[in-house]
KEMARKOL-222290 format. One record per residue (C-alpha): residue number from 1; x, y, z. Coordinates in pm, 1 decimal, always signed. Layout:
<k = NUM px = X py = Y pz = Z> $
...
This chain:
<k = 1 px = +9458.5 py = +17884.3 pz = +9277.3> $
<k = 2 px = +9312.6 py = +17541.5 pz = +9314.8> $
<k = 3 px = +8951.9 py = +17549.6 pz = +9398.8> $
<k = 4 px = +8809.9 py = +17522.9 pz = +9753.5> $
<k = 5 px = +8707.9 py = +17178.3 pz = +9891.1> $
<k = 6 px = +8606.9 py = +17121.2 pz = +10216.2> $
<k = 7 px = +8878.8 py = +16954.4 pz = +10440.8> $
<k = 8 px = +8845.7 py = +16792.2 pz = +10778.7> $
<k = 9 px = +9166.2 py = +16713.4 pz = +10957.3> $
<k = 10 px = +9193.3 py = +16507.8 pz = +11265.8> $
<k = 11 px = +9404.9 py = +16496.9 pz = +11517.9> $
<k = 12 px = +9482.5 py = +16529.7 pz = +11849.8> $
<k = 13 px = +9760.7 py = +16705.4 pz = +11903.3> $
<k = 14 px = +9711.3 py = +17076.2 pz = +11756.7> $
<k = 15 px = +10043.8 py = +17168.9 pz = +11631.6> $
<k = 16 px = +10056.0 py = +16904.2 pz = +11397.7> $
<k = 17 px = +9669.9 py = +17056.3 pz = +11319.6> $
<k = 18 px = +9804.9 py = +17393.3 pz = +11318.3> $
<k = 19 px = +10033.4 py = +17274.1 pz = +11049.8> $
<k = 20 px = +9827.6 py = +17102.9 pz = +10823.7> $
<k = 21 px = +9597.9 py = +17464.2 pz = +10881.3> $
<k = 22 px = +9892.9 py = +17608.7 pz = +10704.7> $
<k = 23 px = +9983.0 py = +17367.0 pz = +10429.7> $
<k = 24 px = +9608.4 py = +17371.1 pz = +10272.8> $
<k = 25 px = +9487.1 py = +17708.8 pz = +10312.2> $
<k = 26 px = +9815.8 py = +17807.4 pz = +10087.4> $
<k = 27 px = +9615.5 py = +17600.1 pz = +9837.0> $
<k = 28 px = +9273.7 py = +17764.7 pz = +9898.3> $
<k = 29 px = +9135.6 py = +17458.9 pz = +10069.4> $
<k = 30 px = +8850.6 py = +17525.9 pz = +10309.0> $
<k = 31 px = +9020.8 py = +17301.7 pz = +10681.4> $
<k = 32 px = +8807.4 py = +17265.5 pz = +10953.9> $
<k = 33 px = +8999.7 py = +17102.5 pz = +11272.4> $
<k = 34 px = +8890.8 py = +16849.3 pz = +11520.0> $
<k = 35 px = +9076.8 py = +16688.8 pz = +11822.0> $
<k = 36 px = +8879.6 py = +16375.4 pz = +11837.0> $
<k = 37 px = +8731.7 py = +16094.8 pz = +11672.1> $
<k = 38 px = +8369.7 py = +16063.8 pz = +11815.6> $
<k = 39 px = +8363.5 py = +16450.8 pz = +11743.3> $
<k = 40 px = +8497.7 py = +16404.0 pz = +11382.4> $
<k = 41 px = +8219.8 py = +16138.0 pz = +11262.9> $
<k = 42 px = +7966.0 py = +16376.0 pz = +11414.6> $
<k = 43 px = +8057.8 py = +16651.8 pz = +11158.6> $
<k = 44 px = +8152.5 py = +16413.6 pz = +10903.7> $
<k = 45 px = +7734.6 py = +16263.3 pz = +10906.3> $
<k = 46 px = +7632.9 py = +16602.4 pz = +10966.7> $
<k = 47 px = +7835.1 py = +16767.4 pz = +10634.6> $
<k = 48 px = +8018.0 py = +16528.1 pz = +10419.7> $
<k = 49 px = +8375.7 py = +16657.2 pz = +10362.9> $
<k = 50 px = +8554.1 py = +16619.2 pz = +10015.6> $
<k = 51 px = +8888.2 py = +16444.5 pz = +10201.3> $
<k = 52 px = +8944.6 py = +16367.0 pz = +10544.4> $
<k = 53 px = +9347.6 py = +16359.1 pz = +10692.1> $
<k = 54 px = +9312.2 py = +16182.9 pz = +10996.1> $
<k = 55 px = +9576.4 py = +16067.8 pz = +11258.9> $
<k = 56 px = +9655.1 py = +15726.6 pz = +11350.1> $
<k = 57 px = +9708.6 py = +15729.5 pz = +11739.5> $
<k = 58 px = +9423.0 py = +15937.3 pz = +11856.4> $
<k = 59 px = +9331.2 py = +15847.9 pz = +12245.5> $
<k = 60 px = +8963.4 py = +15714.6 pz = +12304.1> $
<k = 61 px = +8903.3 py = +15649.1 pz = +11910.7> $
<k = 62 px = +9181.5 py = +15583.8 pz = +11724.3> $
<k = 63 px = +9238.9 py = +15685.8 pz = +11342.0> $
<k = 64 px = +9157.6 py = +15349.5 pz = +11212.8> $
<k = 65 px = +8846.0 py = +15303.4 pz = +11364.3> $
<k = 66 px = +8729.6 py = +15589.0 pz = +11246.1> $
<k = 67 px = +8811.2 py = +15542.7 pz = +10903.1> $
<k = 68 px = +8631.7 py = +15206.2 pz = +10945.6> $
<k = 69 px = +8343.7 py = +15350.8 pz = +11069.5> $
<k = 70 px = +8324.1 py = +15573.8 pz = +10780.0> $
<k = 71 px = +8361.5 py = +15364.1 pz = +10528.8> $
<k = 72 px = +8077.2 py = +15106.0 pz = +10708.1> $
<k = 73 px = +7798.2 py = +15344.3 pz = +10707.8> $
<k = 74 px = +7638.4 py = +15317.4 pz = +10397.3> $
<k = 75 px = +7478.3 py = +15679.8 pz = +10416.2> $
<k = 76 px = +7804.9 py = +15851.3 pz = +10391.7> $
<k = 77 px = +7937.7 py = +15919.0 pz = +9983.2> $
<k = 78 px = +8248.3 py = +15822.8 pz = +9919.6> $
<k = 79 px = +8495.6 py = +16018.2 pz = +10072.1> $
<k = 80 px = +8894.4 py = +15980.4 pz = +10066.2> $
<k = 81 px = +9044.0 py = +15944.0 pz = +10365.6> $
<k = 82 px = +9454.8 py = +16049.0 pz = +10400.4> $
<k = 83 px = +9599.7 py = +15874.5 pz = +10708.2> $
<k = 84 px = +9891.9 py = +16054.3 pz = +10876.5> $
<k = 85 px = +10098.9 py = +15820.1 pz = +11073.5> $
<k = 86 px = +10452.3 py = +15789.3 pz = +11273.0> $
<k = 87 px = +10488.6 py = +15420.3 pz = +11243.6> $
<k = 88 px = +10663.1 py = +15187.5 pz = +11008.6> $
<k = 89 px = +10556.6 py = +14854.5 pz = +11113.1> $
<k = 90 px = +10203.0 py = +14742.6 pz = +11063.3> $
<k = 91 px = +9998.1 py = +15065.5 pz = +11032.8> $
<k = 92 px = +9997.1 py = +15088.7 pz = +10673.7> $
<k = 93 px = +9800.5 py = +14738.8 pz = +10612.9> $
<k = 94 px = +9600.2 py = +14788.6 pz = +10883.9> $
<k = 95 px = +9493.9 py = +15150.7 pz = +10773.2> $
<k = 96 px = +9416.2 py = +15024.2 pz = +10455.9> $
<k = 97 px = +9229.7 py = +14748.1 pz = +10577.8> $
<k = 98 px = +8974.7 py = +15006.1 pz = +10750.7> $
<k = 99 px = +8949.8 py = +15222.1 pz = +10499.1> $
<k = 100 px = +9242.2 py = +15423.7 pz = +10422.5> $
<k = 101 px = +9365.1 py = +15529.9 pz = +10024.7> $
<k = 102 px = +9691.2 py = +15715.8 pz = +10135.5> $
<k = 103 px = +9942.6 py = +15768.4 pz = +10400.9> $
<k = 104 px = +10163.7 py = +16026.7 pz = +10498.0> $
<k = 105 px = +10463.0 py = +15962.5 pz = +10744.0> $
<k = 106 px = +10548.1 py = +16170.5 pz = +11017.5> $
<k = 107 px = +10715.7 py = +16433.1 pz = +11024.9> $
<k = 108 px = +10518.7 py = +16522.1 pz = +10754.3> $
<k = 109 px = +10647.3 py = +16795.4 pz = +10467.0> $
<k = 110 px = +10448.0 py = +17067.0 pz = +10329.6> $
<k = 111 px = +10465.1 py = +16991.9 pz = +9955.4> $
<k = 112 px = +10409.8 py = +16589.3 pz = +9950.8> $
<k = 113 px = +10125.1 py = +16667.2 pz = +10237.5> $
<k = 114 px = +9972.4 py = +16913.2 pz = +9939.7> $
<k = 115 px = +10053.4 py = +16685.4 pz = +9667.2> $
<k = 116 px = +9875.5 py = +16392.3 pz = +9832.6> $
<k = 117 px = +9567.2 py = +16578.2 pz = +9902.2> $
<k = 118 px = +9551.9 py = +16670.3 pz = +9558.4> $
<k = 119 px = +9542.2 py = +16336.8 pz = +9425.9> $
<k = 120 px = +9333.6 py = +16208.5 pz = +9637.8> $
<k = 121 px = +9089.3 py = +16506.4 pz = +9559.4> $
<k = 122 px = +9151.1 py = +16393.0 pz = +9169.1> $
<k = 123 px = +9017.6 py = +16083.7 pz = +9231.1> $
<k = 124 px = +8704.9 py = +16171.6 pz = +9481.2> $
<k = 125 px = +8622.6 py = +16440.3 pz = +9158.0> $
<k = 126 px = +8707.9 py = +16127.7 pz = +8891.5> $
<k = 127 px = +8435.5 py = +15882.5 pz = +9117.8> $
<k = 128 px = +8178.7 py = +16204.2 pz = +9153.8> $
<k = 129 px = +8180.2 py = +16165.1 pz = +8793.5> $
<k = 130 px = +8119.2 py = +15844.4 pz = +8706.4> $
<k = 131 px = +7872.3 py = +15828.5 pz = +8990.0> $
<k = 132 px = +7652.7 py = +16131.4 pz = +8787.0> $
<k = 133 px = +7710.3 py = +15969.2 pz = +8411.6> $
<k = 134 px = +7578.7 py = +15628.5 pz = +8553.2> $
<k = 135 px = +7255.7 py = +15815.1 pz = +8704.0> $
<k = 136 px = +7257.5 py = +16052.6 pz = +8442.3> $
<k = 137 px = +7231.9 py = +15745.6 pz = +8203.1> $
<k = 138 px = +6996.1 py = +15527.9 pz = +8360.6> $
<k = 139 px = +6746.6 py = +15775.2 pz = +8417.2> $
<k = 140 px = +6823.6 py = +15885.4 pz = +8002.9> $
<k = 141 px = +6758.6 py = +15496.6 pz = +7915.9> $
<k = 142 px = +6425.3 py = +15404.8 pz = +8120.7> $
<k = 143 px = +6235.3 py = +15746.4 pz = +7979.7> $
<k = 144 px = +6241.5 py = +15617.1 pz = +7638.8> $
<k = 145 px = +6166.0 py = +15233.9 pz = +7761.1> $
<k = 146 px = +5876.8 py = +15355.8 pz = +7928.0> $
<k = 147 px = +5755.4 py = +15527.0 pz = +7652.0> $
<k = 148 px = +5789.3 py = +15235.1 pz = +7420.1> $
<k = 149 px = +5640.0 py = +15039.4 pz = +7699.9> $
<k = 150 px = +5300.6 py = +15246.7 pz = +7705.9> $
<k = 151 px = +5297.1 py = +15279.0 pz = +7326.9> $
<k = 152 px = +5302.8 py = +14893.4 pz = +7279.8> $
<k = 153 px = +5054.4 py = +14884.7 pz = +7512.5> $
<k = 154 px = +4838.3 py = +15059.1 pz = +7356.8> $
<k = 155 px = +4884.0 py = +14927.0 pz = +7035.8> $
<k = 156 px = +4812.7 py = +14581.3 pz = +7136.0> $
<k = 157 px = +4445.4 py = +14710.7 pz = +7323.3> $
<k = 158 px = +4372.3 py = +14851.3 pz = +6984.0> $
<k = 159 px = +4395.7 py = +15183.1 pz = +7065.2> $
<k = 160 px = +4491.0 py = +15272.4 pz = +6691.5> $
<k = 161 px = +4338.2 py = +15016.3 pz = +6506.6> $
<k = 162 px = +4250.6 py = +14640.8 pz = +6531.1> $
<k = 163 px = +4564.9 py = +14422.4 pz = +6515.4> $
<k = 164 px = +4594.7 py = +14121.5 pz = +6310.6> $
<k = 165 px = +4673.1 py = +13784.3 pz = +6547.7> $
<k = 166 px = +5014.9 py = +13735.6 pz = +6418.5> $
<k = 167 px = +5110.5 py = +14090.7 pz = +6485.9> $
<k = 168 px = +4983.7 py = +14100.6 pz = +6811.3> $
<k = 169 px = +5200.4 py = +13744.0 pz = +6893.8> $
<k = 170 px = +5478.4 py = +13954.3 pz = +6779.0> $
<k = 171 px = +5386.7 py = +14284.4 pz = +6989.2> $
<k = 172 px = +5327.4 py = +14081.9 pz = +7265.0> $
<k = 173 px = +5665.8 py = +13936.3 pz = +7273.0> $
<k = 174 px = +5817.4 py = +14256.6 pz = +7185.7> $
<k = 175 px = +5632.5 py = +14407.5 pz = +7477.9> $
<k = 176 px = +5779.4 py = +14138.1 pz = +7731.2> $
<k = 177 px = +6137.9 py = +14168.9 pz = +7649.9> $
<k = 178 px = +6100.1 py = +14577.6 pz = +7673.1> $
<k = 179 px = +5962.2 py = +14481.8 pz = +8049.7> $
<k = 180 px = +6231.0 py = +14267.3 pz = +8118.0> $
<k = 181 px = +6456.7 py = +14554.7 pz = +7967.0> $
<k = 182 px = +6291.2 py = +14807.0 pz = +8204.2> $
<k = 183 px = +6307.0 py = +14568.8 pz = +8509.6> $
<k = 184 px = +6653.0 py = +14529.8 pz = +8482.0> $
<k = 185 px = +6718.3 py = +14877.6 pz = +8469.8> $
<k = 186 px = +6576.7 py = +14991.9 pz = +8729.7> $
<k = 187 px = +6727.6 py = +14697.2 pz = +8978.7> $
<k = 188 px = +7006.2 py = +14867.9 pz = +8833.6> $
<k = 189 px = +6904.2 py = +15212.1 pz = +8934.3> $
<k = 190 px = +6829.8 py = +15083.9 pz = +9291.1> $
<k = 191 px = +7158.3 py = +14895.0 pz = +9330.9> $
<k = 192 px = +7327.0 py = +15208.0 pz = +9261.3> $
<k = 193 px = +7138.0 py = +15385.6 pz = +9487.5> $
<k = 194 px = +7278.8 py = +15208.8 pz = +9765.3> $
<k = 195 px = +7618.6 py = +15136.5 pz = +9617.2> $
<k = 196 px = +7658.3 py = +15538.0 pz = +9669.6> $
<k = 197 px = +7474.9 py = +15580.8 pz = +9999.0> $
<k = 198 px = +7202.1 py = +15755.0 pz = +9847.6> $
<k = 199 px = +6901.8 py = +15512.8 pz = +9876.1> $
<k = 200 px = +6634.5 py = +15707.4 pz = +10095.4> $
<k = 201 px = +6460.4 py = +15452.0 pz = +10354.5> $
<k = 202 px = +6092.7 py = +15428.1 pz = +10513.5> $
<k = 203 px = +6129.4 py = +15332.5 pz = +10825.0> $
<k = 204 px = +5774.0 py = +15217.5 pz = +11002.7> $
<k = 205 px = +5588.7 py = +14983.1 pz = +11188.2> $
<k = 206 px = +5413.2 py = +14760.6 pz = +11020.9> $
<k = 207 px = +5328.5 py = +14368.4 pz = +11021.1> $
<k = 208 px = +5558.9 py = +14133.3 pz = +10876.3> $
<k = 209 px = +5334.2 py = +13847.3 pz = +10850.2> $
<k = 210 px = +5079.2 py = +14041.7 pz = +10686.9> $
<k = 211 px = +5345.6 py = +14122.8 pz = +10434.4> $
<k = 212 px = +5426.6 py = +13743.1 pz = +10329.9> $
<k = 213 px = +5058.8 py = +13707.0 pz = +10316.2> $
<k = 214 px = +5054.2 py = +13993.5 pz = +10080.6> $
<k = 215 px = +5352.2 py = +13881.9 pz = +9886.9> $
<k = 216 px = +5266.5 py = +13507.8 pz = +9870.1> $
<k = 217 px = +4896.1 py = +13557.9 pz = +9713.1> $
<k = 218 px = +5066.2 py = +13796.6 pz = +9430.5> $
<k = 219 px = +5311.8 py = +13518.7 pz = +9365.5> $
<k = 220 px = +5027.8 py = +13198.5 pz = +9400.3> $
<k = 221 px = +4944.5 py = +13207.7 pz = +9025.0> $
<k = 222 px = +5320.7 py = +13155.1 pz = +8958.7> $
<k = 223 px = +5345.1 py = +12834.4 pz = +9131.6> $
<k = 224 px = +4989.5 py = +12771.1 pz = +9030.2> $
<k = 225 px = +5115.6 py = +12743.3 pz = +8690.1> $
<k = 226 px = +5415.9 py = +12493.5 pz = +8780.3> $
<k = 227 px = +5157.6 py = +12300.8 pz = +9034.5> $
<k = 228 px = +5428.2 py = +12387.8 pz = +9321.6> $
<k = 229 px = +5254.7 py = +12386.0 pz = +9669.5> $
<k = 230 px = +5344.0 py = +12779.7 pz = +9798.5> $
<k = 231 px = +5255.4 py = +12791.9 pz = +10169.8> $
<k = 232 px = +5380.8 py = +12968.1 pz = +10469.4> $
<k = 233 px = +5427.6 py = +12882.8 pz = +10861.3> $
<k = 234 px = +5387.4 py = +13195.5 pz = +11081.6> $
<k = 235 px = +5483.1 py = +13109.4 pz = +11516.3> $
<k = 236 px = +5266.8 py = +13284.5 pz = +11715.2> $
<k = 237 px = +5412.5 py = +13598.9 pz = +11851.8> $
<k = 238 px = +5534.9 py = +13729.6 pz = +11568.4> $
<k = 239 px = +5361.9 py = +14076.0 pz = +11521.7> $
<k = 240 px = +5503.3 py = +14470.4 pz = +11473.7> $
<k = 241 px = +5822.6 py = +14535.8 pz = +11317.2> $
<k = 242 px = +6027.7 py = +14826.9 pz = +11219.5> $
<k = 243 px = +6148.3 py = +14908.9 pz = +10845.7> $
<k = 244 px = +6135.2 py = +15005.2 pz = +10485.5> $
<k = 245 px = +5792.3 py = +14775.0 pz = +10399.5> $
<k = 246 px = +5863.9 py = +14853.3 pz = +10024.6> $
<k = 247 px = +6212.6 py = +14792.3 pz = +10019.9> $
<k = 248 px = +6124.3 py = +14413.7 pz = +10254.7> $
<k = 249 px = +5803.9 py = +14347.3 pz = +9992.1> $
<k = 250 px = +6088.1 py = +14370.0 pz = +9728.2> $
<k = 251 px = +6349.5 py = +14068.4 pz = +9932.8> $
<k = 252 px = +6036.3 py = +13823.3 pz = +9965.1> $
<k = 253 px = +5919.9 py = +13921.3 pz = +9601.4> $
<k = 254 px = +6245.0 py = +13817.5 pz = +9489.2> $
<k = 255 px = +6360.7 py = +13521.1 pz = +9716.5> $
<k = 256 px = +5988.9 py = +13361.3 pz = +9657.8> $
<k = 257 px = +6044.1 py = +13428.3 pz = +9318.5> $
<k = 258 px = +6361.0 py = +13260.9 pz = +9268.6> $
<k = 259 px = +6254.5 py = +13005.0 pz = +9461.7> $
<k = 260 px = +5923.9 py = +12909.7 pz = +9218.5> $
<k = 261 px = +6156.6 py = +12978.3 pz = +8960.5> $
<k = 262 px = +6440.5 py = +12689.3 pz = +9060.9> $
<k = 263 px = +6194.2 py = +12465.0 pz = +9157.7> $
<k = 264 px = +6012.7 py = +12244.8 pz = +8922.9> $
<k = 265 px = +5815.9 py = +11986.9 pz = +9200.0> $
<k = 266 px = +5733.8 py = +11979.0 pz = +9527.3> $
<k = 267 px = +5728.2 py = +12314.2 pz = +9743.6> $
<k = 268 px = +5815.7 py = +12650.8 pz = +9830.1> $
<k = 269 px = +5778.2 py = +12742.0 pz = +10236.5> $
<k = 270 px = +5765.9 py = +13066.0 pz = +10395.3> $
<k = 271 px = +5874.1 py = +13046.2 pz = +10786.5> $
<k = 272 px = +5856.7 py = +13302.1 pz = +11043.0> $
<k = 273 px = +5969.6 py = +13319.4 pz = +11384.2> $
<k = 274 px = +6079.3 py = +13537.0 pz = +11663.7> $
<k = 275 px = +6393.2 py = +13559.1 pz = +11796.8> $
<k = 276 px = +6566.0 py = +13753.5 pz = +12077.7> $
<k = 277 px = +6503.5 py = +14096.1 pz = +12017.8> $
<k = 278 px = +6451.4 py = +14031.9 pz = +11633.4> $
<k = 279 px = +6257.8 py = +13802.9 pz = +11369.0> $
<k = 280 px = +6331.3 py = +13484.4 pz = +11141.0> $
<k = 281 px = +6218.3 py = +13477.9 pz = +10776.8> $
<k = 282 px = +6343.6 py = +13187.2 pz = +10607.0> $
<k = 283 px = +6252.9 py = +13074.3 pz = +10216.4> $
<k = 284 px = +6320.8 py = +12717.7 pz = +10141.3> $
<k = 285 px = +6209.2 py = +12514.1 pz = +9852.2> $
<k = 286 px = +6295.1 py = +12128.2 pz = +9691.6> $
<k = 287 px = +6393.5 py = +12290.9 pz = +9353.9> $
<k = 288 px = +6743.2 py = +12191.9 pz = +9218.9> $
<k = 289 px = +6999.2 py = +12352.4 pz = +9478.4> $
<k = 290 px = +7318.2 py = +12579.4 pz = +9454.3> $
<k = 291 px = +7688.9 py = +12445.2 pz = +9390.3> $
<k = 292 px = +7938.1 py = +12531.3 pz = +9664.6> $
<k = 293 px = +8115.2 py = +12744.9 pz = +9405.5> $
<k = 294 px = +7807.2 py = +12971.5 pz = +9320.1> $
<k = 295 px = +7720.4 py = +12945.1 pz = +9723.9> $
<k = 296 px = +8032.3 py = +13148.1 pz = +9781.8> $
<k = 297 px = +7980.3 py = +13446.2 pz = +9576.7> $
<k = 298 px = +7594.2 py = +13456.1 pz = +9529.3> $
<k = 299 px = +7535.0 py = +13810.8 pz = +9687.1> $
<k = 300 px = +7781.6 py = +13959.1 pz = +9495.7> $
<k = 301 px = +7711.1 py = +14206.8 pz = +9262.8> $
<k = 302 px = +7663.7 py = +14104.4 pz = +8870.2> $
<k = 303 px = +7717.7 py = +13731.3 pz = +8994.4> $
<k = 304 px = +7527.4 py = +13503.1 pz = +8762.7> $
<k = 305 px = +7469.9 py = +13128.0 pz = +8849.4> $
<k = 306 px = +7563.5 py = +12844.6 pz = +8592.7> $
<k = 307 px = +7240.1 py = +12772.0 pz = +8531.4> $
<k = 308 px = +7001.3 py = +12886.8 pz = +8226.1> $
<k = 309 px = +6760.4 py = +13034.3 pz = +8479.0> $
<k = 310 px = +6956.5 py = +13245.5 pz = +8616.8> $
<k = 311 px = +6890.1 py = +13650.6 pz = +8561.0> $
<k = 312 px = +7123.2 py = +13983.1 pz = +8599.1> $
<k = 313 px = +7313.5 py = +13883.2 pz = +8912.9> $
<k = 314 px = +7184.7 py = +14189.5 pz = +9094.9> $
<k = 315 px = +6824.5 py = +14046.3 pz = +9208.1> $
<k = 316 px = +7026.1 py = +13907.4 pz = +9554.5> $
<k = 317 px = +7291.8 py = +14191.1 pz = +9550.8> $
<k = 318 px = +7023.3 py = +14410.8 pz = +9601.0> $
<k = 319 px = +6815.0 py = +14196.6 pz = +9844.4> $
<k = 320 px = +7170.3 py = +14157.9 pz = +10073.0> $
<k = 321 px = +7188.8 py = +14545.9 pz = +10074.5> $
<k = 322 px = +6831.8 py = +14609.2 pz = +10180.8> $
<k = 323 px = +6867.1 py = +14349.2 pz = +10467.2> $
<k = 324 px = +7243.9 py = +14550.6 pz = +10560.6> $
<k = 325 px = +7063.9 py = +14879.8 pz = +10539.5> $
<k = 326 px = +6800.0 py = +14733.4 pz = +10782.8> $
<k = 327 px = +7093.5 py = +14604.2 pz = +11004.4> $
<k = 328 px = +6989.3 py = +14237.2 pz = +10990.3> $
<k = 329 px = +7234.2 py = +13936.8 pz = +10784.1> $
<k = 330 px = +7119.3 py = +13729.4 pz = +10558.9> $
<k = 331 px = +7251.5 py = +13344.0 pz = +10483.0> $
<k = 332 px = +7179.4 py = +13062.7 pz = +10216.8> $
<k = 333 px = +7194.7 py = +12694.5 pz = +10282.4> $
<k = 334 px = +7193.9 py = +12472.7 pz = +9983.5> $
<k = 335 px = +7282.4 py = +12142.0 pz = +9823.1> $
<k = 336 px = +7246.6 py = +12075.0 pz = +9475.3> $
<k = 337 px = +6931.4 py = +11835.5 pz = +9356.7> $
<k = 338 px = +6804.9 py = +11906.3 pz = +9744.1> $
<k = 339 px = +6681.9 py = +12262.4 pz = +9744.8> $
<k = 340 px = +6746.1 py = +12615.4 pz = +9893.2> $
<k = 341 px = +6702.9 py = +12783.9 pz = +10223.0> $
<k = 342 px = +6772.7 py = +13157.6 pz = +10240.5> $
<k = 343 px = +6750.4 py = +13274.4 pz = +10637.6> $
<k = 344 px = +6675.2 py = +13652.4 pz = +10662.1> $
<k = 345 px = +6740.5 py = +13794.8 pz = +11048.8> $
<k = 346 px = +6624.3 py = +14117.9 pz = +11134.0> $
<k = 347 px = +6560.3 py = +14317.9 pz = +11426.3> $
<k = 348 px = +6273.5 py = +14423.8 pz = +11537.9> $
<k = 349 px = +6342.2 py = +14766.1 pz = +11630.7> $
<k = 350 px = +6604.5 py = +14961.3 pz = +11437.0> $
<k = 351 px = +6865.7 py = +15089.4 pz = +11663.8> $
<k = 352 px = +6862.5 py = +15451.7 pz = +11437.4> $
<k = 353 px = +6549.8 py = +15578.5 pz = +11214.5> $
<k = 354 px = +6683.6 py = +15648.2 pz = +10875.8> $
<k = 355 px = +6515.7 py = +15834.7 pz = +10537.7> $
């Protein structure tokens, strides 16, 4: 007997649910039936199911928007989704374009409906997996890197003895690469986090420009240090907004950052303004600019630019996630030897509390 998994099937028509009943209880699957597809993302939010068989022609919502709107919502797991469908023309590509892994044509047969729900359950098991070894292992790796980061801590205060100068150069810089080290892995940590729809958000009111005001005095030594002029323009009317203020602290940290990073004269601006219903942020600065190839694919994931500067690839991965998760977009404007502009838009009010 194959062990239970929870199955939601959808469709609209309840022989064809009465049938699939059938096929997947013989194989000790736990099937819970629903006519509709507003009804069926309800219970899907409400208890994650291991597969989903859904039906293409559904009145009201049909299959492939749901499967689109499961795959969109970013605090769902993964979850495979078996699409049962009587057509032969186009509903394949556009099935898999919304989300689907597998189809089944109609009229379907007992033993390649069972056989396709088993593979499919194969490979939600085979992603479970790899989703707990890479948790599992970052969590294993930054235990021991903040141990050695304490320790050298320590050692370089003199906390066991008084450290010759040249061994304390050498601690020092042993110290910042085991920071770096530790930063990196847990961007890493958060990036998966959201890549598996398991980052918990804040959601509050706070004050935006307050924020940047925050942010932009923790950064002023920075640009101090490179004589860059850091300043920021705030309109009037700008004032309470809703979201994750940790998770927004972290975009400006890291799109001021960058910018004082790229930019070796002249300035880095900070601009707010309101908008309809929403808020502007924009980050420009006169550093040296982005190519139109690294444009293209700079908030993908791991995506390094061609420059020596340039860290993991997963600083503006991460920021593009936090500004999805806060339903808002995000765009870059660049020319090369001209400077940057990245334009954050975000509304003010979310339209559903999360965390």
């Amino acid at each position: 007997m194959i062990q239970s998994n929870y199955i939601l099937a959808v469709d609209d028509n309840p022989d064809n649910l009465f049938l699939v009943q059938l096929a997947l209880e013989q194989e000790g699957h736990n099937i819970q039936l629903i006519d509709n597809g507003m009804q069926a993302l309800s219970q899907i939010e409400k208890s994650p199911p291991d597969l989903v068989l859904l039906d293409v022609m559904m009145p009201g919502m049909d299959g492939y928007e749901v499967a689109g709107r499961i795959r969109n919502n970013p605090n769902l797991p993964f979850i495979p989704i078996l699409m049962i469908t009587a057509h032969e023309q186009s509903s394949v590509v556009a099935g898999l374009d919304a989300g689907a892994d597998e189809f089944i044509r109609k009229p379907v047969r007992v033993d390649e409906l069972q056989a396709r729900v088993r593979s499919l359950l194969r490979l939600k098991q085979s992603i479970d997996q790899r989703e707990n070894f890479v948790h599992c292992l970052t969590h294993d790796l930054r235990t021991p890197l903040v141990a050695v980061d304490r320790m050298l801590k320590l050692t370089c205060q003199g906390a066991f003895g008084e450290v010759p100068p040249p061994m304390n150069e050498a601690l020092s810089s042993i110290l910042s690469s085991n920071e770096n080290l530790l930063q990196m892995l847990n961007k890493l940590l958060e990036v998966y986090q959201y890549d598996i729809g398991q980052k918990v958000l804040s959601f509050i009111s706070f004050n935006l420009s307050e924020l940047v005001e925050e942010t932009i005095a923790e950064l002023q030594p920075l640009a101090q240090q490179k004589a860059i002029d850091l300043q920021s323009t705030i309109t009037a009317g700008v004032g309470e907004m809703t979201g994750d203020r940790l998770e927004l602290r972290r975009v400006l940290t890291n799109l001021i950052g960058n910018a004082i990073k790229f930019t070796d004269a002249g300035k880095v601006a900070v601009n707010i303004t309101p908008e309809d219903g929403g808020i502007v942020l924009g980050v420009s600065d006169t550093g040296m600019g982005i190519s139109v190839e690294d444009r293209a694919r700079i908030f993908e994931r791991f995506r390094q630019g061609n420059h020596l500067r340039s860290g993991s690839g997963l600083g503006l991965y991460l920021c593009h996630q936090i500004i999805r998760s806060h339903q808002g977009r995000i765009d870059v404007q660049s020319e090369v030897g001209e400077g940057t502009t990245f334009t954050i838009h975000l509304p003010i009010a979310q339209n559903k509390a999360r965390g």
